[in-house]
N, C-alpha and C positions, 0 to 999 in steps of 0.2 A: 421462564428461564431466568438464574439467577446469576449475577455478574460481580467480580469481587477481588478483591485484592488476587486472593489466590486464585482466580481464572485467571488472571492478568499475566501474572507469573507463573504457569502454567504455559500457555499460549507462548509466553516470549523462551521459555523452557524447549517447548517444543519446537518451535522454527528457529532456533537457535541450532539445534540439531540438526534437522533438516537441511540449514544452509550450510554446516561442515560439511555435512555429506553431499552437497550437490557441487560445492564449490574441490572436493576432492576430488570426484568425477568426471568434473571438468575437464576437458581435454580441448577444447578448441578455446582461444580468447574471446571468439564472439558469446560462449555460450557464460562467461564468465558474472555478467552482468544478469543475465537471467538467474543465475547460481546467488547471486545476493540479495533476492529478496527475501527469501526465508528471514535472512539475519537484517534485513530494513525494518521488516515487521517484530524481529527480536527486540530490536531496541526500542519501537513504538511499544509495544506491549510491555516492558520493563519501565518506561518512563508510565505508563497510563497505571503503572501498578504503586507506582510510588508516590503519584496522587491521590491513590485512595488512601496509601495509611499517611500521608499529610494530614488528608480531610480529617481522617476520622484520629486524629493524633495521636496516632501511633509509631510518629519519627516528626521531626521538629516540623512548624508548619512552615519555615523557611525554603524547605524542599517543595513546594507546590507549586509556585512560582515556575522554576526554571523545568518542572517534569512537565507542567502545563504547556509552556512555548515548546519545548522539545518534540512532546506527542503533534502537536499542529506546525511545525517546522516540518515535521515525517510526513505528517497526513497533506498538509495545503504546499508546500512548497518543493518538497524534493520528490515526494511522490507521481504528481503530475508530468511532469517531466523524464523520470525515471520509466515511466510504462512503456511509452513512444519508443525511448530511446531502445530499451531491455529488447522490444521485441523485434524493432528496427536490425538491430545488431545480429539477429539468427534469422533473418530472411534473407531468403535466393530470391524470391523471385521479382524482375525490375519492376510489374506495375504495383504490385503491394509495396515493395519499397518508395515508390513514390508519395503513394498514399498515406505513409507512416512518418514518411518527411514532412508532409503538411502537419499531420496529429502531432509531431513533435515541437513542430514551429510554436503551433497551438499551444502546447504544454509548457514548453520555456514561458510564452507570457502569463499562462498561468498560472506558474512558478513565481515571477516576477510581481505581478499583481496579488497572491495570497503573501509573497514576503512583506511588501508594502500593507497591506490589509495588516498584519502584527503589527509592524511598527508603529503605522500611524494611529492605529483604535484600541480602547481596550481589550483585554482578553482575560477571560474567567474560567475557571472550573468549578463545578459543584456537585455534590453528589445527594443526587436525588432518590430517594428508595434504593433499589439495586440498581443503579447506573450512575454514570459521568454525564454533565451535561456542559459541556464545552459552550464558549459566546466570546464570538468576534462583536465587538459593537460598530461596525459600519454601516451607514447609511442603505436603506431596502436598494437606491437605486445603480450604492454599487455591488450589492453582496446577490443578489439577484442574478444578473447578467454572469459575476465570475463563478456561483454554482455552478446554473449551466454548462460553461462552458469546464467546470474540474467536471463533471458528467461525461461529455463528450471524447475527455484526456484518458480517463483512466481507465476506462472498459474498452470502446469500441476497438482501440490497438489489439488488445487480444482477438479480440474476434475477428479483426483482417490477418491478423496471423495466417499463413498457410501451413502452419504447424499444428494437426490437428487436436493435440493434446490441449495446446494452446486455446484453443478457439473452444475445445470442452472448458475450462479452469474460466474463460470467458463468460459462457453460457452461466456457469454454478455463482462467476461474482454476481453477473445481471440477478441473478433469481435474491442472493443475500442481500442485493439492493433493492429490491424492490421490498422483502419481506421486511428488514430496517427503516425501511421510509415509511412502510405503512401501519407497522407495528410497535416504531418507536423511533417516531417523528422527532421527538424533542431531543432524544439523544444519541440520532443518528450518527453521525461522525463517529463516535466511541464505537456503540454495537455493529456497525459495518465493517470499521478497522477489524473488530475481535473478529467477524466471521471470513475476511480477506485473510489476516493471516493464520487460521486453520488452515484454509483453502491455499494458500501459499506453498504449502507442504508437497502439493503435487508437480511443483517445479521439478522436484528432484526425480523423477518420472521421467521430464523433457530432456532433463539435461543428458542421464544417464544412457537414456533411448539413443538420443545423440550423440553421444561420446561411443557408443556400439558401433551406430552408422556409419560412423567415423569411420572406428578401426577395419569395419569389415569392407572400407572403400580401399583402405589404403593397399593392401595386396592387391589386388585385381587393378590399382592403376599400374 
């Protein structure tokens, strides 16, 4: 599989779309939040696209720099927290909701801790063969622990969903992360993000299912 400017921008093309359209659909404020991922992953994917013609200098290589934090700004700090929250917001039911209060708790410090991890260490991009290879330079004993736990943030919320669309789009991230990690290790981050937001797209699925359910409550109350 080959990875490249123009998948980049393709990808941020495509759920850029998807998030007009879910975020139109919208009809309840809870479902609003889930409606913006499509376009969280637009921008991810438009910034990881303008790293590549950094790298390969096909626009000044001053732009690397700031598409570099940006793409890991999306992936380590706003997304962690973002999952909890998104799926927190379309749940009825109180003991999952409580469950997704802890996961959210969880994700703000993970948030907190991948913000600090930028700040405090360097951060690189490279492009190696056909991929990105992003590097936080933090020490094993603290970048270790906060993998984990961005592990723990950003999937399992889906899969307590009681929304079963949810809990499939769940199952499809697990399987893309696993296949990322074990097929491309070194530049996991990049090629996970790319197969999240493909996978992204089925939001608008949730949302529109939802906005149905909606309408077809509101008579019959």
């Amino acid at each position: 599989m080959c990875f490249s400017a123009s998948a980049s921008f393709a990808a941020s093309g495509l759920t850029a779309v998807a998030g007009v359209v879910a975020l139109t659909g919208a009809r309840q404020p809870a479902h609003r939040l889930l409606a913006g991922m499509p376009l969280f992953f637009a921008l991810q994917q438009l910034a990881e696209g303008v790293v590549w013609l950094a790298s390969s200098g096909r626009v000044d290589a001053a732009w690397q720099a700031p598409a570099t934090v940006t793409f890991l700004l999306a992936a380590r700090v706003l997304w962690p927290a973002w999952v909890p929250l998104m799926v927190r917001a379309v749940e009825e039911d109180p003991g999952r909701r409580r469950v997704l209060s802890v996961l959210l708790a969880l994700g703000v410090l993970e948030s907190v801790l991948g913000g600090y991890a930028l700040v405090a260490f360097p951060v690189a991009a490279d492009i190696v063969g056909d991929h990105v290879r992003y590097g936080i330079g933090a020490p094993v004993l603290f970048r270790v622990p906060v993998d984990v736990l961005y592990y723990l943030v950003t999937v399992p919320p889906l899969l307590v969903s009681g929304i079963r669309m949810l809990r499939a789009i769940g199952l499809v991230m697990v399987a893309a992360l696993i296949l990322s990690k074990l097929l491309y290790h070194e530049y996991f981050i990049s090629v996970w993000c790319f197969f999240a937001a493909l996978i992204s797209v089925l939001v608008v699925v949730v949302v529109v299912r939802g906005s149905a359910a909606r309408a077809d409550a509101v008579p019959a109350a």
